[in-house]
LUMDREN-167933 format. One record per residue (C-alpha): y, z, x; residue in three letters. Coordinates in steps of 0.25 Angstrom, whole numbers, plus 2048, in hexadecimal, padded with zeros to 3 digits. Layout:
// LUMDREN-167933
YZXALA
...
***
This chain:
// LUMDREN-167933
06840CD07UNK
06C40DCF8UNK
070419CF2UNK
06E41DCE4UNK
07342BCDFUNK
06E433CD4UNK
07443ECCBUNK
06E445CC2UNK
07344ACB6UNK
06F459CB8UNK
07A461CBFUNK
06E46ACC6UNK
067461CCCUNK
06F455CD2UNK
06844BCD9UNK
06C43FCE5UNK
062434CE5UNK
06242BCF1UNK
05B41ECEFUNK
058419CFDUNK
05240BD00UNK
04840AD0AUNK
03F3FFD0FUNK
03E3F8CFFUNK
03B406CFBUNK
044411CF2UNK
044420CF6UNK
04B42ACEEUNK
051436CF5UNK
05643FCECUNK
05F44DCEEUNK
061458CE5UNK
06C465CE9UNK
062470CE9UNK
05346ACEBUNK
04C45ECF0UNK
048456CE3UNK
03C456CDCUNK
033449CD7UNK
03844ECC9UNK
046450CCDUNK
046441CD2UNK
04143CCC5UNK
04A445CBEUNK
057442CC5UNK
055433CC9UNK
056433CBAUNK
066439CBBUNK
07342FCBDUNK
070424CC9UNK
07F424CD1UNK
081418CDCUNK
086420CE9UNK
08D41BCF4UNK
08C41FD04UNK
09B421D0AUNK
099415D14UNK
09C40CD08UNK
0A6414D01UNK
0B441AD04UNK
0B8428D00UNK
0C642DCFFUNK
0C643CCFDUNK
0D3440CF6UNK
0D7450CF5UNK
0E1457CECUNK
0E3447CE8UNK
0E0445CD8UNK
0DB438CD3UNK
0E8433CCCUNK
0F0437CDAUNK
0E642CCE1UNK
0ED420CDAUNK
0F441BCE3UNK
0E8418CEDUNK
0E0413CE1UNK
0EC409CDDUNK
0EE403CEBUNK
0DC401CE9UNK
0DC3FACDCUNK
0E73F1CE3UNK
0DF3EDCECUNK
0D43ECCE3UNK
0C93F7CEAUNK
0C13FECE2UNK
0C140DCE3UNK
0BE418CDDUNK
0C5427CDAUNK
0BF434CD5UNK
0C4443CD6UNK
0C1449CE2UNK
0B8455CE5UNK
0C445FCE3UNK
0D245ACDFUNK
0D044ECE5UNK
0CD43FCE4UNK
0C4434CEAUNK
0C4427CECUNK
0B841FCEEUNK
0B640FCF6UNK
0AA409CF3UNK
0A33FDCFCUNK
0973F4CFBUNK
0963F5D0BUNK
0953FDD16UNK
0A13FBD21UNK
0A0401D2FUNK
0B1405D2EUNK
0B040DD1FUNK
0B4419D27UNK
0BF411D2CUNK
0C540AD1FUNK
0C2419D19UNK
0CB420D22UNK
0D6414D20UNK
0D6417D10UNK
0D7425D11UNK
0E3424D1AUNK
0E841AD0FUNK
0E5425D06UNK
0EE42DD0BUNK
0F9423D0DUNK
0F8420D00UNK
0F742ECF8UNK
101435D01UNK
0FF445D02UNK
0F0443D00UNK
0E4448D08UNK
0D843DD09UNK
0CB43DD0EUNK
0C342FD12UNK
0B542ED11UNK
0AC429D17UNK
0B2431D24UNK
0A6430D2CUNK
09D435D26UNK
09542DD1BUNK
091434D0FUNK
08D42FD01UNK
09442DCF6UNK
090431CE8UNK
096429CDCUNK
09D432CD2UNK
09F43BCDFUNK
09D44ACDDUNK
090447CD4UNK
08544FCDEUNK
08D45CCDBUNK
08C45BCCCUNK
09D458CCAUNK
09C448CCBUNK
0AA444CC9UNK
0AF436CC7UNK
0B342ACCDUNK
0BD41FCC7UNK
0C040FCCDUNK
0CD410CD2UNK
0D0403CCCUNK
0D0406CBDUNK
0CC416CBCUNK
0BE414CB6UNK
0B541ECBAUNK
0A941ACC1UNK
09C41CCB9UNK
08E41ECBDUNK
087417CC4UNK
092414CCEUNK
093404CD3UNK
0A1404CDBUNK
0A93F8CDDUNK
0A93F6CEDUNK
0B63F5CF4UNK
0B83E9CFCUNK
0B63EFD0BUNK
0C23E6D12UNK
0CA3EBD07UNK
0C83F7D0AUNK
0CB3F5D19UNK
0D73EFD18UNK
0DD3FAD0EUNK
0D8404D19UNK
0E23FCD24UNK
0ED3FCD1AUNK
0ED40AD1AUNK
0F540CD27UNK
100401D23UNK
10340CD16UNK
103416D20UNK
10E410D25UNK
11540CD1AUNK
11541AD15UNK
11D421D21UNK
12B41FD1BUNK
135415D15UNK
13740BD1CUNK
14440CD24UNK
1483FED1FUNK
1423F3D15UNK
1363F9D0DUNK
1323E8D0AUNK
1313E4D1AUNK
12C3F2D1BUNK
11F3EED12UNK
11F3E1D17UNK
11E3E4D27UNK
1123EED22UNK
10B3E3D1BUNK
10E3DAD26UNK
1053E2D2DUNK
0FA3E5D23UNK
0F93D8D21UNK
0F53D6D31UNK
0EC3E2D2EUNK
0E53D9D23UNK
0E83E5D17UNK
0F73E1D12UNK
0F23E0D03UNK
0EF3EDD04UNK
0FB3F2D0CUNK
1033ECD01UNK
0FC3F6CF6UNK
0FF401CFEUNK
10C3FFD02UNK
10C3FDCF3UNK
10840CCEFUNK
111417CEBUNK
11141ECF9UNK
117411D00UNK
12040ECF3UNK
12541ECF3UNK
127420D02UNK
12F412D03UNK
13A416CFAUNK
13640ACF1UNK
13940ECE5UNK
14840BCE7UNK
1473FDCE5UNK
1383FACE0UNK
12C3FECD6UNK
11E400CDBUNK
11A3F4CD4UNK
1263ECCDCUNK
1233F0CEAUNK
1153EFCE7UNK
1173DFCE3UNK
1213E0CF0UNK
1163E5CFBUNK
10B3DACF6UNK
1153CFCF7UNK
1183D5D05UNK
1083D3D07UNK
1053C5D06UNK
1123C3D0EUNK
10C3CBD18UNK
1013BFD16UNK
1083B6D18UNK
1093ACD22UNK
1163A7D1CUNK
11D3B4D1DUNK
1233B7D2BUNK
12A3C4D29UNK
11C3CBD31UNK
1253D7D36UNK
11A3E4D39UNK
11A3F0D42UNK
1273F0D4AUNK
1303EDD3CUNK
1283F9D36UNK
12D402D42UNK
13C3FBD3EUNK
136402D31UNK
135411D36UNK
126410D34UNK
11B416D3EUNK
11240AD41UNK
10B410D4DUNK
0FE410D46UNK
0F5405D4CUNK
0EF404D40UNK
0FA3F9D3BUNK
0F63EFD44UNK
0EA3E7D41UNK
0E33E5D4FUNK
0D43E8D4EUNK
0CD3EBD59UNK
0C13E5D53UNK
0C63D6D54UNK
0BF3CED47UNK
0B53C2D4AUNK
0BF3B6D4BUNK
0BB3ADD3DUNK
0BE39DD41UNK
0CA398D3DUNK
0C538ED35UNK
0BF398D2BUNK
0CD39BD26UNK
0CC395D19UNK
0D5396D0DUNK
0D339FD02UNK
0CD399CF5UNK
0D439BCE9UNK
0CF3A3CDEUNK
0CB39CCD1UNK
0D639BCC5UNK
0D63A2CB9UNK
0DB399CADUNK
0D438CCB2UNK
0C938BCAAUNK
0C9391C9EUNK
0C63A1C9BUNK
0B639EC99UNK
0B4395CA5UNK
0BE39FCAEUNK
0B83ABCAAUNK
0A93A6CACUNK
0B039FCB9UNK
0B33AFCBCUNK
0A73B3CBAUNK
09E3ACCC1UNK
0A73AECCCUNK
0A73BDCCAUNK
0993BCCC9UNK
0983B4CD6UNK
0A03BACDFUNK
0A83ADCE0UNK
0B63A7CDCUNK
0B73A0CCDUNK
0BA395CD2UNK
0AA390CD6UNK
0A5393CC6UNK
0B238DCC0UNK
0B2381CC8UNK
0A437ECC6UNK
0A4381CB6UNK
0AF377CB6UNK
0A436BCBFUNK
09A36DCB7UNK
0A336BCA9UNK
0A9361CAFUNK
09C359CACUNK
09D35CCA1UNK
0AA357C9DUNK
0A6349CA6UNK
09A348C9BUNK
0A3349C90UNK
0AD33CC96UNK
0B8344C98UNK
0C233CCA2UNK
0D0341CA7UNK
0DC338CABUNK
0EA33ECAEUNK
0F2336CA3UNK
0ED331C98UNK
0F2322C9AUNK
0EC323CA9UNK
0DF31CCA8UNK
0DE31ACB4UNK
0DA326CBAUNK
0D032ECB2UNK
0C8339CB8UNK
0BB33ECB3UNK
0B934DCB4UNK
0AC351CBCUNK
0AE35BCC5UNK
0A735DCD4UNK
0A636CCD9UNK
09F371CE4UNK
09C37DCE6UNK
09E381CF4UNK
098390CFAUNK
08D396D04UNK
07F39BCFDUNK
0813A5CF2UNK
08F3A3CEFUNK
08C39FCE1UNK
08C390CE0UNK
07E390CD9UNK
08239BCCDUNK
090394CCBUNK
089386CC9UNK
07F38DCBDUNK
088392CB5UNK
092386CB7UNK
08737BCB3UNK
080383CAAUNK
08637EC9CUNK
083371CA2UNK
076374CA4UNK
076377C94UNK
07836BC92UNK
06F363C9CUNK
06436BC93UNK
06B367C86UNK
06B358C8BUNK
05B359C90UNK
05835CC83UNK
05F352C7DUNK
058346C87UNK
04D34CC84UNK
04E34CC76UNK
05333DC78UNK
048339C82UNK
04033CC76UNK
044336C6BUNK
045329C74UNK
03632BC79UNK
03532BC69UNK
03E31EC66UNK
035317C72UNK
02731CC6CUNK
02C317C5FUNK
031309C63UNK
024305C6CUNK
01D308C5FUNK
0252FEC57UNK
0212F1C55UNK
0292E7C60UNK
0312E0C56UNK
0372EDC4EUNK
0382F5C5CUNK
0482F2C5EUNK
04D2F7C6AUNK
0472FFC75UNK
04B30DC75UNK
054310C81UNK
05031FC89UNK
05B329C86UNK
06332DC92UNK
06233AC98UNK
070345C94UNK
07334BCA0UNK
07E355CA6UNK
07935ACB3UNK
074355CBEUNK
06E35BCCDUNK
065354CD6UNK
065346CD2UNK
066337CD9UNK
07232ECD7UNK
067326CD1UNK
064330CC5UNK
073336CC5UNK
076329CC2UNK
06E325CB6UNK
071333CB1UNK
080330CB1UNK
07C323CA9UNK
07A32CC9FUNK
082336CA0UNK
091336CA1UNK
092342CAAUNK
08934CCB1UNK
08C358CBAUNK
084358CC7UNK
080369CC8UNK
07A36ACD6UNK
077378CDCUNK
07A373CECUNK
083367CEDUNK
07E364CFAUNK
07135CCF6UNK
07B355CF0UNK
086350CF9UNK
07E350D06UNK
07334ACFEUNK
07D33CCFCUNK
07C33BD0CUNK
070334D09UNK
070324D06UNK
066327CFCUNK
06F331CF5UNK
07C329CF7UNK
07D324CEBUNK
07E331CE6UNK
08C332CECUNK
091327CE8UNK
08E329CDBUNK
095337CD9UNK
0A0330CDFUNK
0A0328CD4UNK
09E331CC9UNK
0A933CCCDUNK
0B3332CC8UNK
0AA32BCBEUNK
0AB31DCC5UNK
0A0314CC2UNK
093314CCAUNK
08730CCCDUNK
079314CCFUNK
06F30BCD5UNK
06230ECD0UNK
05430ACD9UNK
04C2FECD1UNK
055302CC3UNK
0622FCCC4UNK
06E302CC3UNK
07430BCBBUNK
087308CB9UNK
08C318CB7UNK
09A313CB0UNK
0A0322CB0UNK
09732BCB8UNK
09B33CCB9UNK
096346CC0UNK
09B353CC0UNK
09635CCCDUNK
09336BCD0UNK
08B36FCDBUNK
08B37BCE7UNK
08A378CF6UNK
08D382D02UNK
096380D0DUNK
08F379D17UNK
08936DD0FUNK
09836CD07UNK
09F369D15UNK
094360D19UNK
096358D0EUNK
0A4357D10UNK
0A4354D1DUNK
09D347D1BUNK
0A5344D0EUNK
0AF338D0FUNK
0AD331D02UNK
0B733BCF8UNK
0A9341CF2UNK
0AC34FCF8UNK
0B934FCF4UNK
0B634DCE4UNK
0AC35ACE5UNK
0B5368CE1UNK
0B1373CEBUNK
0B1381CE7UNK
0AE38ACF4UNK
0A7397CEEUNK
0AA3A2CF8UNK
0A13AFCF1UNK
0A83BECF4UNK
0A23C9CFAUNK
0963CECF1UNK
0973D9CE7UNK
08D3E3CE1UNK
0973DFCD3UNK
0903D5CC9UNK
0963CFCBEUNK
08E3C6CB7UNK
0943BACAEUNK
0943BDCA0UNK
08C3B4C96UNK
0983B1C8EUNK
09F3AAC99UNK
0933A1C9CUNK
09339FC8EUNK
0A139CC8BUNK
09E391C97UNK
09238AC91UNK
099389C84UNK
0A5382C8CUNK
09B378C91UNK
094376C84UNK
0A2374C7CUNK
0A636AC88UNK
099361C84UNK
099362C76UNK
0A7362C72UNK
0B0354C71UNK
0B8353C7DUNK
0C434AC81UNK
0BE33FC8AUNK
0CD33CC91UNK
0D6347C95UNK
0E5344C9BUNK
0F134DCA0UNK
0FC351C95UNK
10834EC97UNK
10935CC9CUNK
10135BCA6UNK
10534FCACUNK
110353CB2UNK
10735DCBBUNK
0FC353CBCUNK
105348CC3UNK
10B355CCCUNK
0FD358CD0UNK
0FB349CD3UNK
107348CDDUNK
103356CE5UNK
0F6350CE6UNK
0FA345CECUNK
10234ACF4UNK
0F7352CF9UNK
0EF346CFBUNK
0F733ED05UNK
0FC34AD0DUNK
0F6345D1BUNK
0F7352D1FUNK
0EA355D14UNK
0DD353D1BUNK
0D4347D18UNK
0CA34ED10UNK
0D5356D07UNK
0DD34BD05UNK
0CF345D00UNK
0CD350CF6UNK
0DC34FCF1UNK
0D8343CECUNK
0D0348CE2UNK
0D9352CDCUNK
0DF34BCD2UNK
0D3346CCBUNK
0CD354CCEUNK
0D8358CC8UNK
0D7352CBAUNK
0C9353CB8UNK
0CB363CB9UNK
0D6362CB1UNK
0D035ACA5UNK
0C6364CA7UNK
0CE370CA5UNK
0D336AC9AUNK
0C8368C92UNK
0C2375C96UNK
0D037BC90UNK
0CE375C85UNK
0DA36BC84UNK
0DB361C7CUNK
0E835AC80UNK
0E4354C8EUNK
0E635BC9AUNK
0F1366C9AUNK
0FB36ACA4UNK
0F1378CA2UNK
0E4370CA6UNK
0EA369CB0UNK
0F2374CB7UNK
0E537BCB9UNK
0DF36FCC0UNK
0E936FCC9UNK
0E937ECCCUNK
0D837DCCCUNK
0DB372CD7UNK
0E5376CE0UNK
0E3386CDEUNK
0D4387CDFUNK
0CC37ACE1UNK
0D4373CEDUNK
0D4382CF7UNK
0C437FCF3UNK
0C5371CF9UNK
0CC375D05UNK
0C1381D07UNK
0B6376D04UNK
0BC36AD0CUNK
0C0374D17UNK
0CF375D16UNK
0D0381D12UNK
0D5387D1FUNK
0DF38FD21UNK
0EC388D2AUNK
0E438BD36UNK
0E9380D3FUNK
0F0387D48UNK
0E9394D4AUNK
0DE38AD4DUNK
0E5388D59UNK
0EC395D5CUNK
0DE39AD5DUNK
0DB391D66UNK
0E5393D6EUNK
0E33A3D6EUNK
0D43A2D73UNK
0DB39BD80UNK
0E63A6D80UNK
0E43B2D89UNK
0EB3BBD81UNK
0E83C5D77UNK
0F33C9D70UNK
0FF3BCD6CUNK
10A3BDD61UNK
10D3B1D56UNK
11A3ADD5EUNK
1103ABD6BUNK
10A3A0D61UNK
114398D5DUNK
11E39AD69UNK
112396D73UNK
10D38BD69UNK
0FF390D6BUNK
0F6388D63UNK
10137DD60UNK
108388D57UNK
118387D59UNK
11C38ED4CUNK
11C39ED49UNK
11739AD3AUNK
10B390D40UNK
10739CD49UNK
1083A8D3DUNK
0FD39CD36UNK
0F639CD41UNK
0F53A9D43UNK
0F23ADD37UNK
0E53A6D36UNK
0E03ACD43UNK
0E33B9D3CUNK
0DA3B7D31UNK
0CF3B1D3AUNK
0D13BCD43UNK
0D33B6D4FUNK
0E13BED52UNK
0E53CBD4CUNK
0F63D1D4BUNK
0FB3DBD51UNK
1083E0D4AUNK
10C3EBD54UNK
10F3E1D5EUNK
1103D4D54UNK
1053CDD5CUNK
0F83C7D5BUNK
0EC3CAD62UNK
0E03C1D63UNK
0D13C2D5FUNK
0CA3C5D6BUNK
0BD3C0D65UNK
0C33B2D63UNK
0C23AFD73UNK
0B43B0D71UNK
0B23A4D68UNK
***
């Protein structure tokens, strides 16, 4: 059902309007305060101010009495810390409300309402507050107060603006709110006195806690607040602004799996606090669905501001924006499909300028790597599309060519024999982009072309496709052209054609399944010359932003310059950037002939140096530089590299797991156990699962957490296993 408020702008006659959907029809039910409503009175008051309105089941009401707006600030900063959107207005006497909005409706909103208000009044000490919904689900109406004719405002807690009309809220994250609902307890506690010895282990036993609960960010902003700060005496020996820095340090300790100093419950007691509530520990009586263990990927990194340069990154930004996905996807394919266009232009890049013996040419390979709809098709249009600008450019120009041959053919047949001269040779076809084609006709387009960028929508045509022996040449050929190696392209009953420098630059999407395909039957080096870029969308938003013109603009006029404009044909390292080129060489190598590296990354590390100076003479030239390659230009290769690409790689080639080795085998070993309930010395000190150190089995354990197979109990430091588990 959606609902739709309207009302009117006569005091003495205010008006509801309730648009209801029913079976692809729209009905109107419409209320006034004194009468039912007339045809003329729907015409005349559907004509009024049109309000968005909201039942409580997807919204959260606190109800502050006797609490003025400006009082309220301390609830409002530990929000905007966390980054949930709220909202605040004046209450109906002297009070104050505080208003949640979600884009769905959970079953346990009475639950995480009843946890904020008792955070409330943690927080604003002294203060009486009211949670709504409390069981019984009413309506909300934007600008609340409006139906009795006294409408009185609402503002974003983030910044003050008031809310105009009509209202479209920005939704708060439902987990965030859950887990700042949890958190409310550990403030409780937190708040009962001073501690009786050190306020640092003090806040670091609370957050060891929160973090078991799965909210210690948002422990940490509370215990930030001025009630905590006051009623700990703090201010002896700190600011606000100190402790708070403290307490989120505090935070990723409590995190960590480094940090062993995981003192809870019985060190609070040493304390003087009251931790009887059971609400500290983290034991749910409704056990998760184990995930598998193998699922406990890495995190990818987010894209890089500074790069590229501010147009690319901002249209990078953009699209991402736009998307719902990381920069990373747009930026890395803008730099592909350019990449062609530098490979057109000659441009060659070799670390020192008296080595020429290795050279590297600059296309780039990127794959797009994602499930349906996670924008692989949008990013690939706007990233080809200058080129596509000047594939038309060029058709015109063969076309204009193929005519004045046609011309120079018709005029030399009509000569007489003896004054014809020489025959008039056909022009050869310009061309930058390529999709479907043979090895055959690829190759008599590289024969006269330099470069071309292959722009395909779904890689997997392509490399399942070289499976085939009539399409193995194909393969080969891209072999040859990633490093611009000569190659031979057999064509049937017309000879063959000798590429001496062939190019080719290449974009495309593929989703998971065909990708790993692929890989698994690659053993020729082709896989591990392609870029991955794994797209993992966010959660959907009713929030659009689309990509303003100029920055598509600004990005066309990059690639018309990079056509037109001279350009250095060689590029080398300064002497700057030597000295971090030939460090980058040794790290890699090392890398390389670790023999504890898998076979396939070690592969792929083979490919990083001359990965590494194409993106750098790339970066160079789209800096503008003009000495060679920086210690600038080639710092960011690196970064790009190392930081971004390689965490990509691992996702894409299936190494990006966490250390999950031994809980592999501890979880083995607890599906044979009997029992329900062991501690982290048990692990170790029985060697279940192989594991004979305490840090192998915090590892361990610490994955089995995530996945929820096993869930800690501080009261009695133990673990307590996933029923659910010993059913798979």
């Amino acid at each position: 059902m959606m609902f739709e408020y309207f009302v009117t702008r006569n005091p003495d006659a205010v008006v509801l309007g309730e648009l209801e959907e029913d079976a692809g029809t729209t009905r109107k039910r419409v209320w006034s305060e004194n009468r039912s409503p007339t045809a003329e009175d729907l015409e005349r008051h559907l004509h009024g101010q049109r309000l968005v309105g909201f039942r409580l089941d997807r919204a959260i009401n606190l109800d502050f009495d006797d609490t003025s707006l400006k009082e309220l600030a301390p609830l409002v900063e530990v929000l905007n810390a966390l980054g949930i959107p709220g909202y605040a207005g004046p209450g109906n006497t002297r009070g104050s409300k505080l208003w949640l909005f979600l884009s769905e409706t959970p079953g346990d909103l009475p639950a995480v309402a009843r946890g904020l208000g008792m955070l409330a009044r943690v927080v604003l000490v002294g203060k009486r507050v009211e949670h709504y919904p409390n069981g019984d689900l009413k309506t909300f109406l934007p600008l609340f107060g409006a139906l009795n004719g006294s409408p009185r405002p609402l503002y974003q807690t983030w910044d003050r603006t008031p809310v105009s009309i009509p209202f479209t809220p920005a939704y708060a994250d439902l987990e965030s709110l859950r887990r700042l609902s949890r958190s409310g307890v550990f403030v409780a506690v937190a708040t009962q006195r001073k501690p009786l010895g050190s306020r640092h282990e003090a806040a670091q036993a609370l957050l060891n806690l929160a973090h078991r609960s799965g909210c210690a960010r948002e422990v940490a902003v509370l215990l930030a607040t001025p009630v905590v700060f006051e009623r700990w005496g703090l201010g002896d020996s700190r600011n606000p602004e100190q402790w708070r820095d403290e307490v989120l340090r505090l935070a990723d300790a409590a995190g960590s799996t480094d940090y062993n100093h995981k003192r809870g419950v019985p060190f609070l007691r040493e304390l003087g606090f009251d931790v009887s509530s059971t609400a500290v520990t983290p034991v749910e009586e409704n056990w998760p669905d184990p995930i598998p263990l193998e699922s406990l990927q890495t995190p990818l990194p987010p894209w890089q501001l500074g790069i590229l340069p501010p147009a690319l990154d901002d249209l990078a930004a953009a699209l991402g924006r736009q998307l719902r996905i990381d920069p990373t996807a747009p930026a890395m394919a803008m730099m592909a499909a350019l990449s062609a266009i530098l490979a057109y232009r000659k441009v060659v890049v070799q670390p020192e300028p008296s080595n020429f013996t290795w050279e590297e040419i600059v296309p780039l390979w990127v794959a797009l790597i994602g499930p349906p709809g996670s924008g692989k098709t949008p990013v690939l249009r706007e990233a080809t599309r200058p080129l596509w600008a000047v594939e038309f450019s060029l058709d015109e120009e063969n076309r204009r060519a193929q005519e004045e041959y046609e011309q120079e053919l018709a005029d030399w047949l009509a000569a007489k024999r003896d004054e014809r001269g020489a025959k008039p040779k056909p022009p050869e076809p310009k061309r930058l982009i390529v999709s479907d084609h043979t090895a055959e006709k690829l190759g008599m387009i590289l024969a006269a072309n330099p470069a071309v960028l292959c722009a395909v929508d779904e890689l997997r045509g392509l490399l399942l496709g070289w499976k085939r022996e009539d399409r193995a040449s194909g393969r080969k050929l891209f072999l040859s052209a990633y490093n611009g190696f000569p190659a031979p392209v057999d064509r049937v009953g017309r000879g063959t054609i000798y590429l001496r420098n062939p190019q080719i630059a290449l974009l495309g999407g593929i989703q998971l399944g065909p990708w790993h395909e692929t890989v698994k039957e690659s053993d020729d080096g082709l896989l591990q010359r392609i870029t991955p870029v794994v797209l993992e969308p966010s959660p959907p938003t009713r929030e659009f932003t689309p990509v303003a013109v100029e920055l598509l603009d600004s990005y066309h006029a990059l690639a018309q310059r990079l056509w037109k404009d001279p350009l250095p044909e060689r590029l080398h390292c300064t002497s700057e950037a030597l000295e971090l080129w030939r460090e980058w060489r040794f790290e890699t190598d090392k890398e390389q002939y670790d023999p504890e590296s898998p076979e396939s990354w070690r592969s792929y590390l083979s490919k990083r140096l001359g990965l590494t100076l194409r993106l750098a003479g790339i970066l160079s030239i789209l800096w503008g530089e003009t000495g060679g390659i920086s210690l600038d230009s080639l710092a960011r290769a690196t970064v790009l590299i190392k930081d971004i690409l390689e965490p990509h790689a691992k996702r894409a080639l299936r190494m990006a797991q966490a250390d999950i080795s031994g809980a592999l085998r501890l979880a083995k070993r607890l599906k044979e156990l009997p029992t329900e309930t062991f501690t982290r010395r048990m692990v170790y000190t029985r060697n279940w699962g192989g594991i004979s150190t305490s840090e192998e089995a915090g590892t361990a354990l610490f994955a089995l957490e995530r996945a929820g197979w096993v869930v800690f109990d501080p009261r009695t430091k133990s673990y307590q296993v996933n029923p659910k588990v010993r059913g798979n």
